[in-house]
C-alpha positions as CSV (number, residue, x, y, z in Angstrom):
1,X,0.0,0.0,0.0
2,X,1.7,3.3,-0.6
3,X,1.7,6.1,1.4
4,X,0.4,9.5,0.2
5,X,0.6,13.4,1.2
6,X,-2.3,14.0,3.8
7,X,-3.6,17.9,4.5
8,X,-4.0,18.0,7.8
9,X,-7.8,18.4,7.6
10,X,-7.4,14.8,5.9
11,X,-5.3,14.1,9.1
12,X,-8.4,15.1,11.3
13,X,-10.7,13.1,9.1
14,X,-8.7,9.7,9.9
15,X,-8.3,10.3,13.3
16,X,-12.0,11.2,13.5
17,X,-13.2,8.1,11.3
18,X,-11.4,5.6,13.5
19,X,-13.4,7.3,16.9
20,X,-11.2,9.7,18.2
21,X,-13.2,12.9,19.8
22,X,-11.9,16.0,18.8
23,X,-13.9,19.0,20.1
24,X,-11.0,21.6,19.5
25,X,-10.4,21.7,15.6
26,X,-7.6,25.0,15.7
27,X,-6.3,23.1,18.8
28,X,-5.8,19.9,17.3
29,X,-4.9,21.4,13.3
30,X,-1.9,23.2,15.5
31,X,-0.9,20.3,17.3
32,X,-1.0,18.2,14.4
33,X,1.1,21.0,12.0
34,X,3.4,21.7,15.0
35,X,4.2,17.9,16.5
36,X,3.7,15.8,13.4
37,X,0.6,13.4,12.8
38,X,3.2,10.3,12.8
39,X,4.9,10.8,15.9
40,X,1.5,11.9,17.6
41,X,0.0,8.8,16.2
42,X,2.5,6.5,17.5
43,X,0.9,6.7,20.8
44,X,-2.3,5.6,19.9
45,X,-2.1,1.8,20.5
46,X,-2.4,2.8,24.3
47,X,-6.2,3.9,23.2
48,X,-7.2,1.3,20.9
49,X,-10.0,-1.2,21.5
50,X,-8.4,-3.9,20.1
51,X,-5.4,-4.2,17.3
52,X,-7.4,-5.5,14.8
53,X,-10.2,-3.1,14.6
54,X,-7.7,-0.1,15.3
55,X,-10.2,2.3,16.5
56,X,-9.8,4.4,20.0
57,X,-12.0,2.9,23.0
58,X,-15.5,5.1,23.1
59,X,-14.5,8.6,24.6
60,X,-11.3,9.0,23.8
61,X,-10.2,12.5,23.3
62,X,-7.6,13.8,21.2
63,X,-5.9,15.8,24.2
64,X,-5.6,12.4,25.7
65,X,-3.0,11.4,23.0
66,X,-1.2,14.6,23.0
67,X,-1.3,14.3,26.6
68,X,0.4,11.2,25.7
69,X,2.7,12.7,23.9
70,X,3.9,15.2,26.1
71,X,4.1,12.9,28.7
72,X,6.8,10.9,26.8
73,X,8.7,14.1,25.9
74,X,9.1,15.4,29.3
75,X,10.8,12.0,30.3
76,X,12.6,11.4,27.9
77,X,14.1,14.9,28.6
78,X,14.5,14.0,32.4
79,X,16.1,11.0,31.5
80,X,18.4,12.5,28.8
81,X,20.2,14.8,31.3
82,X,20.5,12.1,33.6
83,X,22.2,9.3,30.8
84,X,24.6,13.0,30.0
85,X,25.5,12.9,33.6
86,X,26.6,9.1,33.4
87,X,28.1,9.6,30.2
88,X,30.3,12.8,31.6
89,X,31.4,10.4,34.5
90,X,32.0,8.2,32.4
91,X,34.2,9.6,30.2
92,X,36.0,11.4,33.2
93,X,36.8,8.3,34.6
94,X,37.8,6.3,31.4
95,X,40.2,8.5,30.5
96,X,41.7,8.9,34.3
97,X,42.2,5.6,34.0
98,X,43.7,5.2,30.5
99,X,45.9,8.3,31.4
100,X,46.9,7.1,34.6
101,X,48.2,4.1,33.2
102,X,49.3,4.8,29.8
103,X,50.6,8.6,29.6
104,X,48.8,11.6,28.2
105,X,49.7,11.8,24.6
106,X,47.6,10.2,21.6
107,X,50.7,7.9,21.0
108,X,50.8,6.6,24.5
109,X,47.2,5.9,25.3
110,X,45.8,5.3,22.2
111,X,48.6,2.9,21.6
112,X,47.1,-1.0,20.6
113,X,49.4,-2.3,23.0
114,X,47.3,-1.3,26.0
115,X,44.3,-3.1,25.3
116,X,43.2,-6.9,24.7
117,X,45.5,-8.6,22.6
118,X,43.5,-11.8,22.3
119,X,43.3,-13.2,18.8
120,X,39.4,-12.3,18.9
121,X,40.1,-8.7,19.7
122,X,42.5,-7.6,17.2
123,X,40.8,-6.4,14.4
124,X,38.1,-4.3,16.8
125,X,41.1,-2.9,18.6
126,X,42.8,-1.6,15.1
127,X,39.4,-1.1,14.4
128,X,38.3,1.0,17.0
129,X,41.2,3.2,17.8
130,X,41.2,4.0,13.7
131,X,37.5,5.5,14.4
132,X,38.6,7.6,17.8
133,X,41.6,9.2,16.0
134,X,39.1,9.9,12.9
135,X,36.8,11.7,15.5
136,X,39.4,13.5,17.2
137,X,40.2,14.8,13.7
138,X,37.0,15.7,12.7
139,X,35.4,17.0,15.8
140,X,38.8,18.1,17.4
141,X,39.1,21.2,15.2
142,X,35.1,22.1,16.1
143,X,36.3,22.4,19.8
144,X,38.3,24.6,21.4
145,X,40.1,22.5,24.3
146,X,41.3,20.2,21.8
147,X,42.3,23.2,19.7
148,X,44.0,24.7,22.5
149,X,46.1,21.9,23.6
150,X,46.9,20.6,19.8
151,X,48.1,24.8,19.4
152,X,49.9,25.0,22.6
153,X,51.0,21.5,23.3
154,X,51.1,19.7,20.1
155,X,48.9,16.9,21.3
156,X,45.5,16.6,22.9
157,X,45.4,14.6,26.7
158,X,42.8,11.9,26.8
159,X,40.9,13.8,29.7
160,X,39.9,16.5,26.5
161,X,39.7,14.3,23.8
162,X,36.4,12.4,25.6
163,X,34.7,15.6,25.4
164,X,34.8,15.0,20.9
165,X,33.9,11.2,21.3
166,X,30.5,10.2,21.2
167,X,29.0,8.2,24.1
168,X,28.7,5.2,21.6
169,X,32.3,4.9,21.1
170,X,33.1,5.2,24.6
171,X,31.0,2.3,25.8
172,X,32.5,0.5,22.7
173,X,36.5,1.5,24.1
174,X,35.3,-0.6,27.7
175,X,34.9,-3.7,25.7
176,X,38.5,-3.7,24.1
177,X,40.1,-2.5,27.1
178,X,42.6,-4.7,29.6
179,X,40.7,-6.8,32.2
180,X,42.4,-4.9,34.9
181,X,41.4,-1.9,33.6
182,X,38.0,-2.8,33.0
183,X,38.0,-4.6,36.9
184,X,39.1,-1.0,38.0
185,X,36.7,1.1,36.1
186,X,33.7,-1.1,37.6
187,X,35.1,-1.1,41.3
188,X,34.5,2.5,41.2
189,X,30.5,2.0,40.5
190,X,30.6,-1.3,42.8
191,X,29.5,-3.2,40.0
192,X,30.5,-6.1,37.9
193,X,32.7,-6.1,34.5
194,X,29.6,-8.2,32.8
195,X,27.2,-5.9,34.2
196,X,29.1,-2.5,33.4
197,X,29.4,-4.1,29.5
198,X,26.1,-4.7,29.2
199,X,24.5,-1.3,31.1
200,X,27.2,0.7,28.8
201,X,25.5,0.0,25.0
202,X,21.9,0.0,26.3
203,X,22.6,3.6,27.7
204,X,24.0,4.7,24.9
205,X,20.6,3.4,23.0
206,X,18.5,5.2,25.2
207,X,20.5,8.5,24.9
208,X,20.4,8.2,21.2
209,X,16.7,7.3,20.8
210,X,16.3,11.0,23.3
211,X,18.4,12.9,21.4
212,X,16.5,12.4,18.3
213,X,13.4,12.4,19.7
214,X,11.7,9.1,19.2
215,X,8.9,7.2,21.3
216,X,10.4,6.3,24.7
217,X,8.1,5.2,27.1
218,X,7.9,1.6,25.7
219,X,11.0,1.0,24.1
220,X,12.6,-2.4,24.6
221,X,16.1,-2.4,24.1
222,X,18.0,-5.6,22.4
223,X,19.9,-7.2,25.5
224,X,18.2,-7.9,28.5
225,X,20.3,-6.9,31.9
226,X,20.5,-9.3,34.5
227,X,18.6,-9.7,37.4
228,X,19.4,-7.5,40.6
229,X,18.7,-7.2,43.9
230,X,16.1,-4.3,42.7
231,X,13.8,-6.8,41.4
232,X,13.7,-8.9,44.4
233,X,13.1,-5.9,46.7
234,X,10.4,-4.7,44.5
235,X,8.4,-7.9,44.3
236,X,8.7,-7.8,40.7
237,X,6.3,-10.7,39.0
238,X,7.7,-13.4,37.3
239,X,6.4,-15.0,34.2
240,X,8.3,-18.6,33.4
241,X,10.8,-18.3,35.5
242,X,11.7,-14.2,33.7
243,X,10.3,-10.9,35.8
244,X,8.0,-8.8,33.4
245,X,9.3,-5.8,34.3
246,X,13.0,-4.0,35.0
247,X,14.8,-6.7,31.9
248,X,15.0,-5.1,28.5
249,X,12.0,-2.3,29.0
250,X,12.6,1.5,30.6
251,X,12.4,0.4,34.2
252,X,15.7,-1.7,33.4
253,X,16.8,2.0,32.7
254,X,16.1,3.1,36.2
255,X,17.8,0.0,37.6
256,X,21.1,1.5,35.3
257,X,20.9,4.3,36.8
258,X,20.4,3.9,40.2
259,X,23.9,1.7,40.1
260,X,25.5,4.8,38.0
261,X,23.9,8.0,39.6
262,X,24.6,9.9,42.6
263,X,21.8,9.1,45.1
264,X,20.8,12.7,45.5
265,X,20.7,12.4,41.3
266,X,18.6,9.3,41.4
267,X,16.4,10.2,44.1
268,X,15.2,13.8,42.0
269,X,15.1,11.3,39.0
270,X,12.4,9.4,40.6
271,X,10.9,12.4,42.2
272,X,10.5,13.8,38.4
273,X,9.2,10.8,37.0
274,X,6.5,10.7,39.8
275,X,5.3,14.4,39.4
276,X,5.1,13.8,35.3
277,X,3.1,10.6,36.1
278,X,0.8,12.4,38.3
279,X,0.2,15.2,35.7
280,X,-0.6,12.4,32.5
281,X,-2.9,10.8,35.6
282,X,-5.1,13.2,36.2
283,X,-5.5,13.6,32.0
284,X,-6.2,10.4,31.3
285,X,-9.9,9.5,31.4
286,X,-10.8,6.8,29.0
287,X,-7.6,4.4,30.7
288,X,-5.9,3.9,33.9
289,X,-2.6,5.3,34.3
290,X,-1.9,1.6,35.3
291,X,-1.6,0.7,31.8
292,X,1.5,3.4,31.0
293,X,3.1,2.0,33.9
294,X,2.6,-1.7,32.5
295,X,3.8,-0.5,29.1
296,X,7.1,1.4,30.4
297,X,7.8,-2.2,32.2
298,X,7.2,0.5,35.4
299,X,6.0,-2.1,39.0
300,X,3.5,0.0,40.6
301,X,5.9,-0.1,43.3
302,X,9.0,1.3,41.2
303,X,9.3,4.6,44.1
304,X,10.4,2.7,46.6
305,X,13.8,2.1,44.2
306,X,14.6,5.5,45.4
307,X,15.3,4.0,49.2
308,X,17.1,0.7,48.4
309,X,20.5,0.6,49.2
């Protein structure tokens, strides 16, 4: 079937035909022009009666969905800053690390030698530095640290050059790096190698998928993390032998985060998700907020995460 151009009016005439109240036609023509009838749409499963018929349950009003909407945007916004923080710390403490160990010049940490050797790692060690040099070429000349020290010093510290790597890269760098290094970098979260490998590329997922603005609230990512004692506290269901909630879903997210963050971070990360859940709550009329919860992979009881040691 192939797409065509739809006026917005044609927009309002879909929307309308498949049951969904719209008693504010400017409202809903500016929303539309302003937010984009795709992205809007792609909340509407949350309102539908069934998927097979694909029309909204009786009543449901269009400032429902862009309720919906908004409600996505303003966590995924509280949720970006807080994957930045983790990526800053991050970065500060990769490249202590590396420099600590290896010297401050490209040549001396960015040399293959300090990172696995085994036969399996080769290629995405050659590989991978290859790409970090290309960025620091690219993006070096864009900032003006790395400008300063290449000017002054003739070479750019590894403590400047994170600043020009993306996130993505950076998570990538942990996997090719020295056991000991990696056992070092994880003692300082008081966490696990495996753990720190896996929380690192789903992060850097989720900070993607906010930076370009896409549909968070249900977004599954492609490795599951493992279970934690944050399940357990939180009487998490099980479903053969699996919890439902807190694996590969947001709420595995929080669990991230409450390993990485500060606790005064976490704790205002929770309190922001709570206030934004209690404003979509009290706009939501035709379902319960229950089912957002159930969709984000969110336990009813995911506040008390905030107090778990």
């Amino acid at each position: 079937m192939i797409k065509t151009f739809k006026t917005i009016e044609e927009q309002i005439d879909i929307l309308k035909s498949k049951g969904l109240v719209i008693d504010d036609i400017d409202y809903a023509k500016d929303v539309l022009l302003r937010e984009n009838y795709f992205f809007i749409s792609g909340y509407r499963h949350l309102f539908l009666k069934s998927p097979k018929d694909r029309m909204f349950i009786n009543g449901t009003n269009f400032k429902e969905l862009y309720a919906m909407f908004n409600f996505d945007r303003q966590i995924r916004n509280i949720f970006f800053k807080n994957i930045l923080i983790v990526e800053n710390n991050a970065k500060s403490i990769f490249s202590y690390q590396l420099s600590r160990k290896y010297g401050i010049k490209e040549k001396d940490y960015l040399n293959p030698s300090n990172f696995d050797r085994s036969n399996d790692k080769v290629r995405q060690v050659n590989d991978l530095l290859k790409k970090i040099k290309r960025q620091i070429r690219v993006n070096g000349g864009q900032h003006s640290a790395t400008m300063h020290y290449i000017s002054n010093y003739g070479y750019v510290p590894f403590w400047v050059v994170v600043k020009v790597l993306s996130f993505g890269l950076i998570s990538e760098l942990f996997t090719i790096m020295k056991r000991e290094d990696q056992k070092d970098i994880a003692e300082v979260y008081n966490i696990s190698v495996d753990d720190l490998m896996v929380y690192l590329p789903i992060l850097a997922n989720f900070r993607n998928l906010c930076a370009h603005e896409d549909i968070m609230y249900d977004h599954k990512t492609q490795r599951m993390i493992d279970d934690t004692k944050y399940h357990t506290f939180l009487n998490i269901d099980k479903m053969d032998g699996e919890y439902i909630y807190g694996k590969d879903d947001l709420f595995a997210l929080v669990i991230i985060l409450k390993q990485l963050l500060r606790e005064e971070d976490f704790t205002l990360l929770i309190n922001e998700l709570s206030y934004e859940l209690d404003i979509l709550g009290g706009k939501l009329k035709t379902i319960k907020l229950e089912k957002v919860l159930d969709a984000m992979g969110f336990p009813s009881t995911f506040r008390e995460i905030a107090r778990i040691d």
